[in-house]
N, C-alpha and C positions, 0 to 999 in steps of 0.2 A: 295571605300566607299559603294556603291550599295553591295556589296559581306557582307561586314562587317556588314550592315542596315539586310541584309537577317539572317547572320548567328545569328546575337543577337534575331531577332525576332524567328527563329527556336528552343533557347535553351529557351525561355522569353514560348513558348507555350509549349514544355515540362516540364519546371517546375510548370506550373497551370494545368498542367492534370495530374500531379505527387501528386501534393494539394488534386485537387478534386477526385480523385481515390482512395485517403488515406483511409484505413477500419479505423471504429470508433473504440475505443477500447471497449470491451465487458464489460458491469456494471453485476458484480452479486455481491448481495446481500447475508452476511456471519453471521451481525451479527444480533443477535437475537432480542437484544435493536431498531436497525434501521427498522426493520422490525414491530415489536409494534409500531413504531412513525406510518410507514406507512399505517397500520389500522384505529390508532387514525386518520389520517387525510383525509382517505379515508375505511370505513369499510370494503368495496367490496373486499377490498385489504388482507382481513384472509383467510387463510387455514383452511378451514373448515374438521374435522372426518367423511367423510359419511357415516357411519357407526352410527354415532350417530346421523345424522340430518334425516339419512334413515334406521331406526331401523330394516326392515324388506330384506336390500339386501344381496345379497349373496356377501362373501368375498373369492376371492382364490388368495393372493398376492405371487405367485411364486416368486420374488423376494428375500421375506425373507425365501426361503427353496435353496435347489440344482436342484427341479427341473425346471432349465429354463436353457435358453442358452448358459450361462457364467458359469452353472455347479456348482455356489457356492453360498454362501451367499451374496448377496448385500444390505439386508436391517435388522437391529436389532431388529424390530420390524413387525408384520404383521399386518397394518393399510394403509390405503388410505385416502387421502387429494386434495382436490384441492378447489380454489378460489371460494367465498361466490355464487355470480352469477352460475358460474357454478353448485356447486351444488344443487341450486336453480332448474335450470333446470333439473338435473337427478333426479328431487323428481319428478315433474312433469311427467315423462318421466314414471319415476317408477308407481307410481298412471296410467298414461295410459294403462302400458302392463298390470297391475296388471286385470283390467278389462276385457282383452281377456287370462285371464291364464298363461299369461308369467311374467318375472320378470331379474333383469337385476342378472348381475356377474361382479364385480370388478376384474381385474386383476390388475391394475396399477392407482395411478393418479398422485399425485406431485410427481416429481425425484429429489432429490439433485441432485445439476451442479455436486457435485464430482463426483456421480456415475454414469450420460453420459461419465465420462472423461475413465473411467475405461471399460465402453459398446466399445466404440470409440477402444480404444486398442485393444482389444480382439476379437470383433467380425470380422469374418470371409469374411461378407460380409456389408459393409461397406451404401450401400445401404437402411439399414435393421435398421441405428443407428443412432441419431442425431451428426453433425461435432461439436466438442464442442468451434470449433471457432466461432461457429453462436447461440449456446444453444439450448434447447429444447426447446417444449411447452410443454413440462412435466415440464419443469425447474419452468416453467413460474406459474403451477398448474392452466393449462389452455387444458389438455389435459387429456382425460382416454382411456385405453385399457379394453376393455369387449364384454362382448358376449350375447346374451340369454338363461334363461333358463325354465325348465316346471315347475310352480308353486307347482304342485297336485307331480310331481315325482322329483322333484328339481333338474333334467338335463339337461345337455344342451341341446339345437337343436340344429341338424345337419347345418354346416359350411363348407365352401372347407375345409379348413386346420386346425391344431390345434391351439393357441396360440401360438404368436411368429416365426412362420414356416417361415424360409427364404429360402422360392420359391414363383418363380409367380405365381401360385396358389392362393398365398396370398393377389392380387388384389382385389380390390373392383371391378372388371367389369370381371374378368376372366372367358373366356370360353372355355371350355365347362363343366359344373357342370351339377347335374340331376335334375330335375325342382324341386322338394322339396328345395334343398339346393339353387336355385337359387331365389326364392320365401322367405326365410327365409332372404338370405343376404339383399337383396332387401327391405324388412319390416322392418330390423333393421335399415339401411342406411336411407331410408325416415324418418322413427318416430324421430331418433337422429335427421337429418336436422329441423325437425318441431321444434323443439326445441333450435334449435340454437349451433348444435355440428355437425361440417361436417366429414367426412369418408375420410380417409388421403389414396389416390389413389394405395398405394402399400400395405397398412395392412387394409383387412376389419375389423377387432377388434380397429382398431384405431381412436379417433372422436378429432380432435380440436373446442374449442369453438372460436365463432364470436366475435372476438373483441380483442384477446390473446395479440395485441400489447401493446395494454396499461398496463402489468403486466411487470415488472422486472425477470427476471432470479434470482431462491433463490437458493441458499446450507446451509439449515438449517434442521437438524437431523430431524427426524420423534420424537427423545426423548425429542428433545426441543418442541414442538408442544404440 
């Protein structure tokens, strides 16, 4: 009896850690229609052009050419998006550097969920790519990829690496850099957190905003937008 008591309570707790271990299944957001309700009901919740809302920043969306990682086209359009809040703050952000002669550069912001799923495949190093069992904060349009650049010469400052470079180098804390590029990474890092976009530990071009949870994972075209 004791043996029997024992064994049913042994399968009785692997079946409730089987429950609660259960991964939630992933919600992303496809269609265009459900996506307008979510604005309506919450504005925060639009994908904003910043391009439009920030008329004066610099655009280099390597995604929609060949030059970038994946070697080909991933985007039909060459536009950047992300969530109202957020860009809220890279105006902010913008108006600050703009006052010491700097100025930002877009490389990336919203990602359609389909085209992590496509990054995920192909990329080399796996490290370097959101798992698209978990989505991105791109997805979420809660994330950008950028850098700085000189107002008066409209280039960039000097950075460890280039965009997208998957090496460690590519760290936000990587050392040993030469004090100019360490002073630059450093100013960009801090001004983004003032603001409310932190520096994602393996890419310094990388900032998620505060708060990313509360956004859904979208895969909705940049042509629908």
């Amino acid at each position: 009896m004791k043996i029997k008591l024992f064994l049913f309570f042994i399968s009785l707790s692997i079946c409730v850690s089987a429950q609660t271990s259960r991964v939630p299944k992933l919600v992303v957001v496809n269609s265009y229609n459900q996506y307008l309700a979510s604005v309506k009901t919450n504005p925060n919740n639009e994908l904003v052009e910043i391009k439009k809302a920030i008329p004066n920043i610099t655009l280099d969306i390597r995604y929609a050419t060949k030059n970038n990682f994946m070697k080909q086209v991933m985007y039909k359009q060459a536009r950047a998006f992300a969530r109202k809040p957020v860009v809220e703050s890279l105006k902010k952000i913008q108006k600050a550097l703009n006052k010491k002669g700097y100025g930002l550069k877009i490389f990336d912001g919203y990602r359609p969920y389909a085209t992590t799923v496509e990054f995920y495949k192909k990329a080399s190093d796996k490290n370097f790519v959101a798992n698209p069992a978990k989505g991105s904060k791109h997805n979420r349009g809660c994330a950008v990829d950028l850098t700085l650049i000189n107002l008066k010469t409209g280039k960039e400052i000097p950075m460890p690496t280039p965009y997208d470079s998957f090496s460690a180098a590519a760290a936000a804390n990587y050392e040993p850099v030469t004090n100019e590029v360490r002073k630059n990474r450093n100013f960009l890092i801090a001004t983004m957190k003032k603001y409310g976009l932190n520096v994602l530990e393996n890419e310094w071009w990388h900032y998620d905003f505060v708060g990313w949870q509360r956004y859904n994972i979208m895969d909705i075209p940049f042509e629908k937008l």
